[in-house]
Phi, psi and omega in degrees: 000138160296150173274156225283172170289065176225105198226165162204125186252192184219151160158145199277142143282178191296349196252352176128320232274187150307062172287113185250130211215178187206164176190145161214114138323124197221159175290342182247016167161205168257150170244146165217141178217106167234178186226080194276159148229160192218106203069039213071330229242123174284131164271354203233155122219139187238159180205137196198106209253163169205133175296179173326320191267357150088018185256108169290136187251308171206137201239122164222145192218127186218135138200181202331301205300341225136170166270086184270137188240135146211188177147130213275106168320154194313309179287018170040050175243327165237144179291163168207176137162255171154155187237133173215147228237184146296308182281357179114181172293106184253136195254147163269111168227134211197167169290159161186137148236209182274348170258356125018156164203185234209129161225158178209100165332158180057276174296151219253019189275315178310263216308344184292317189279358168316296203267359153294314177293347173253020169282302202282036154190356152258125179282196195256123169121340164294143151215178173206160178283120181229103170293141199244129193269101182250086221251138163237207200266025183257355198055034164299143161248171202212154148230109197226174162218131185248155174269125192230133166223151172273083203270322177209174195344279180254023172275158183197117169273124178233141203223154160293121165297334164293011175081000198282133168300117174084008167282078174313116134347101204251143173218151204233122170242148179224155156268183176303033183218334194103008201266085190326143162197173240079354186274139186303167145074004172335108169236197149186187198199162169311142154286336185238160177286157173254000000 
C-alpha cells in the first residue's frame, strides 16, 4: 500500500483568487477540502470525497449562490442531491456512472481527480472523452463532455470534446500523489504533526 496522503496548501489561480486547499487519506478514499477567495470575498468552499477506486463519492459545494449537495445514488446509475438557495431547494437528479467525472470552475481539484482516476488506463499520447457533471459558481449545472488526453506523465489537456467556440483548452498538471501543481505561489505543508 502507498503512503497514506495528508497535506494541505496555498496557491493563486489563473483568475486572480487565492486557493487555500487540504487531502487526506483513509482507509475508504481521500478527502479533499477547499477554499477560494477572490478579492477577499470567498468564491468556493469544497468539499470532496472520493473512493477507493479514485470514483468521486460525495461534492459539497458553497458559494455566494447557495449549497450544493451531491453523491451517487447506491446503483452508482445516478447523481442525486439538491441546492439550496435564498430561493429554496432545488433536488438534483442526473446520469451518472463510474466513469463520469465532477468539474467545478475555477478550482482545479474536480478535474484533478478526473484525471487521476484515468492514469491507471490512459497512457501518455492517449486520450479519452469523459462525460462530465459540470457546476459553476452560480451553481448552474452542465452535462458536457470533455477530452482529457495525457500529453506527459502528469500533464493533462482538457478540451470541450463538443467543439463550443471560445472554450480554450485547458492544462492540468499533477504531481505522483494527484496533487494539482503548476499553480503560482504554490506552497504547501503536513496536515499532521509526525
Amino acid at each position: 500500500m502507498s503512503k497514506l496522503v495528508r497535506r494541505a496548501g496555498v496557491a493563486s489561480l489563473a483568475d486572480g483568487a487565492l486557493l487555500v486547499w487540504s487531502i487526506a487519506d483513509g482507509r475508504r478514499g481521500r478527502r479533499w477540502r477547499a477554499l477560494a477567495k477572490r478579492g477577499g470575498a470567498v468564491s468556493h468552499a469544497l468539499l470532496l470525497e472520493v473512493d477507493v477506486e479514485g470514483r468521486p463519492s460525495r461534492l459539497e459545494l458553497t458559494t455566494p449562490a447557495g449549497m450544493l449537495t451531491l453523491h451517487p445514488a447506491d446503483d452508482r446509475k445516478t447523481l442525486h442531491g439538491n441546492v439550496v438557495s435564498a430561493d429554496g431547494v432545488r433536488h438534483l437528479r442526473l446520469p451518472w456512472s463510474d466513469e463520469h467525472g465532477l468539474e467545478v470552475d475555477g478550482p482545479p481539484i474536480t478535474a484533478g481527480v478526473t484525471a487521476r482516476r484515468l492514469a491507471r488506463t490512459v497512457g501518455v499520447g492517449e486520450g479519452r472523452p469523459v462525460s462530465v457533471i459540470s457546476i459553476d459558481e452560480d451553481l448552474a449545472i452542465s452535462e458536457l463532455t470533455k477530452r482529457y488526453t495525457r500529453v506527459a506523465s502528469g500533464t493533462w489537456r482538457i478540451d470541450s470534446a463538443s467543439g463550443v467556440a471560445g472554450v480554450e483548452p485547458r492544462t492540468l498538471e499533477l504531481d505522483d500523489r494527484g496533487i494539482p501543481i503548476g499553480l503560482r505561489d504554490r506552497r504547501e505543508w503536513p496536515l499532521e504533526l509526525d
